[in-house]
Every structure is written in C-alpha cells, then in structure tokens.
TORVOTI-644680 format. One line per field, with one value per residue (C-alpha): residue number from 1; residue in one letter; chain; z, y, x. Coordinates in Angstrom, 1 decimal, padded with zeros to 4 digits, always signed. Each point is the difference from the previous one (the first is absolute). Last residue first. Example, Ala and Ser with C-alpha at 12.3 -4.5 7.8 and 13.67 -1.06 7.14 Angstrom:
2
resi = 2, 1
resn = S, A
chain = A, A
z = +007.1, +000.7
y = -001.1, -003.4
x = +013.7, -001.4
This chain:
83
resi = 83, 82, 81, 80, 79, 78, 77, 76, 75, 74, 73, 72, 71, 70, 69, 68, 67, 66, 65, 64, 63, 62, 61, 60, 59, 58, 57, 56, 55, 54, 53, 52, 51, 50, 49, 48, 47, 46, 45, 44, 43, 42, 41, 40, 39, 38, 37, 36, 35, 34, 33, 32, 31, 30, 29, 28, 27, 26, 25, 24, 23, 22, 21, 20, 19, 18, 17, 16, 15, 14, 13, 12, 11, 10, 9, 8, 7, 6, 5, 4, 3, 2, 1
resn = X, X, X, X, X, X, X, X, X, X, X, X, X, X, X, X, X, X, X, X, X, X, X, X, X, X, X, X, X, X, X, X, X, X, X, X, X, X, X, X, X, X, X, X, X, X, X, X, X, X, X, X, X, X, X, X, X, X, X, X, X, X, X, X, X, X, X, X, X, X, X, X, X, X, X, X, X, X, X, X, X, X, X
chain = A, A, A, A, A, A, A, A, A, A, A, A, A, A, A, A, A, A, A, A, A, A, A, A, A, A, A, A, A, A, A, A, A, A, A, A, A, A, A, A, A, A, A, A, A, A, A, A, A, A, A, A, A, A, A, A, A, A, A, A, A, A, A, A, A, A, A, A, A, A, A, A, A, A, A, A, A, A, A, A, A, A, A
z = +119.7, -000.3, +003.1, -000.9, -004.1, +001.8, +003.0, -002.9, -002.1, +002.8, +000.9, -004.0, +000.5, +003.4, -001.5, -003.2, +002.3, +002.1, -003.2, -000.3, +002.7, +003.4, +001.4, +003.3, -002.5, -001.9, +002.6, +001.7, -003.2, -001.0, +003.7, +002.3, -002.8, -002.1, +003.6, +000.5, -003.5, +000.4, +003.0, -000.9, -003.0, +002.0, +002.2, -003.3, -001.3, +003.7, -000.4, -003.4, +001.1, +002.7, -001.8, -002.7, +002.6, +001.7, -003.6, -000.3, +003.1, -000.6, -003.4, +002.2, -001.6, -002.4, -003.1, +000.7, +000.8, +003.6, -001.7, -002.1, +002.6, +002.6, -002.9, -000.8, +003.7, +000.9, -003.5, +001.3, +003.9, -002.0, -002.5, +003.4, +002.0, -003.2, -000.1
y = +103.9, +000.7, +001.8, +002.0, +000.8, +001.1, +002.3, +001.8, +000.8, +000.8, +002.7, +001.0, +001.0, +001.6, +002.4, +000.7, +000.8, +002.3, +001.5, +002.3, +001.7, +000.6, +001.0, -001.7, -003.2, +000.1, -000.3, -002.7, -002.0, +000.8, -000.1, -002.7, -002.1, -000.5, -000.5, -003.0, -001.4, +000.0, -001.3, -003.3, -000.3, -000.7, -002.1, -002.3, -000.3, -001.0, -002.9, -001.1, -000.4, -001.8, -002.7, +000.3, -001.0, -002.6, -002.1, +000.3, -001.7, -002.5, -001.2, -001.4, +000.5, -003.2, +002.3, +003.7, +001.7, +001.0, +001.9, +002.4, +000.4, +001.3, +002.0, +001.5, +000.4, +002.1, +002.5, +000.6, +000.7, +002.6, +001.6, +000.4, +001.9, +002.0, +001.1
x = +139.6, -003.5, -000.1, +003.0, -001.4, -003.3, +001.4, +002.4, -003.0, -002.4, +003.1, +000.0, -003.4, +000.2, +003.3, -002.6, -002.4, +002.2, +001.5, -003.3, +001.9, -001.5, +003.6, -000.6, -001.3, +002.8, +003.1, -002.4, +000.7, +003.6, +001.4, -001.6, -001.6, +002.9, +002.1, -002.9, +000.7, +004.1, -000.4, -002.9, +002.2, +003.5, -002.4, -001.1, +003.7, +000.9, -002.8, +000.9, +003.9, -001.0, -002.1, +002.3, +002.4, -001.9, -000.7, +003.9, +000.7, -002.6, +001.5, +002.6, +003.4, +001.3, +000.1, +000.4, -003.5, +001.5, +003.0, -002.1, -002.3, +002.5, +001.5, -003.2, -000.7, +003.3, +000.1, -003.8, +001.0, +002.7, -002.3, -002.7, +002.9, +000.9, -003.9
C-alpha cells in the first residue's frame, strides 16, 4: 500500500501542476485519465484477492457465511462496473 500512497503523492502533484494557468488542459485530461485507470486495476486486485481468500475460505468451510461472502462479492462487482 506505501508503494500505491507514493505513485498517488506523484499524480496529485503532477495534476496539480498541469491544471496551472497557461498548461495544456490536455495534459491534465491524460492524467485523470491515468489516474482513473490505475484506480480501476488497484480495484480489480484488491476484488480478485477478496475472492481468492475470504470467499473460497467460506465455501471449503460450508459456512452459512459463504452466501453472505457471494452477496457482498455481487456487491463489490456492481459498485466497479458501475464505476
């Protein structure tokens, strides 16, 4: 998480500065752009290693959790496809 803090402390500043008067409004456009996209991965990982442990973890144990693990998995896949 320290190595995504730092890559986030880089493009806020790099946005900051590229929304200064006179600065191509392209520039930023590209960065948000960027910046959207990596926020979308860093979901995608965090999603898939919610899968990988907490949900399979449920469904070996045949826990009544398991649905409530599937249920809040729909939840997640929802809010990121609407995003």
């Amino acid at each position: 998480m320290a190595l995504l803090s730092s890559r986030r402390l880089t493009s806020d500043s790099a946005l900051a500065q590229s929304s200064r008067p006179g600065r191509p409004r392209s520039r930023g456009l590209n960065r948000v752009s960027a910046m959207t996209t990596t926020l979308r991965s860093v979901a995608v990982c965090l999603f898939e290693e919610h899968l990988s442990r907490c949900i399979v973890e449920a469904a070996a144990q045949g826990s009544r959790e398991t649905s409530q693990k599937i249920e809040e998995a729909s939840g997640s896949i929802a809010r990121l496809v609407r995003s």
